[in-house]
C-alpha positions in Angstrom: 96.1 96.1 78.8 93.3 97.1 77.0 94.6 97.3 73.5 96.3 93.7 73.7 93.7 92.1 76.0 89.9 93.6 74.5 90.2 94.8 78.1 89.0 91.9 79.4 91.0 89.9 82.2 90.2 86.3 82.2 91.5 83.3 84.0 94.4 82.4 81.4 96.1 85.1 82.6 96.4 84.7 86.3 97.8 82.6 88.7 95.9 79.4 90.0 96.2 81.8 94.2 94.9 84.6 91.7 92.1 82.6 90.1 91.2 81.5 93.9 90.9 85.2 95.1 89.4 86.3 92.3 86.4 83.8 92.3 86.2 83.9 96.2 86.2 88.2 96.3 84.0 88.7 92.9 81.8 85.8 93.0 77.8 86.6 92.8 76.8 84.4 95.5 79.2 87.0 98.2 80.0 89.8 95.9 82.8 91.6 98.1 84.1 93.5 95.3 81.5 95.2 94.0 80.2 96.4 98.0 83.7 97.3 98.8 83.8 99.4 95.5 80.4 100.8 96.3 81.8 102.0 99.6 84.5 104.2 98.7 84.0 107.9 99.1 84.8 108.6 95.8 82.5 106.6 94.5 80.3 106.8 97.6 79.7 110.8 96.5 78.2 109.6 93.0 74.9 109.0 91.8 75.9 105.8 90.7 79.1 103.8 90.3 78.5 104.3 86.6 79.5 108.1 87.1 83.1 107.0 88.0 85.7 108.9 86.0 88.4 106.8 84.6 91.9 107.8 85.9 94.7 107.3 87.6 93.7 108.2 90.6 90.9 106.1 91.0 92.9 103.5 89.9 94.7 104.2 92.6 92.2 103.9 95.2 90.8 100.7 93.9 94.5 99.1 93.7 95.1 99.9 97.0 92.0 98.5 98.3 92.6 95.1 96.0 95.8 95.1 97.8 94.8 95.1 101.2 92.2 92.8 100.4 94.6 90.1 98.5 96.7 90.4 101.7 94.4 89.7 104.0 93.2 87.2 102.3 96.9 85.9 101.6 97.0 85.7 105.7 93.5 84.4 106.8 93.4 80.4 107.7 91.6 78.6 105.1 
């Protein structure tokens, strides 16, 4: 994504359910995202979540946890 993107993801390029979720779960007024990241052990271990290596298996972690998340979400009454 990065080289065609700037590796930026903006609003063009998701859904309208995926613009909802992602203003509910990263707004800065309840800023789900960035606690939930906070709280994983891998990232939990480091002195900051600045230290976090880029790879796939982070990527991993983080996809999973965006995908429980979206699901939920999918599923709670609104």
């Amino acid at each position: 994504m990065g080289e065609y993107c700037a590796g930026e993801l903006n609003a063009s390029m998701l859904t309208d359910e995926g613009n909802a979720f992602t203003l509910e779960r990263y707004s800065s007024e309840h800023p789900w995202y960035l606690h939930a990241y906070e709280a994983l052990p891998e990232i939990a271990a480091l002195p900051s979540i600045y230290h976090a290596e880029d790879s796939w298996e982070l990527y991993e972690v983080v996809a999973a946890m965006l995908d429980s998340e979206y699901e939920q979400w999918t599923t709670a009454p609104r």
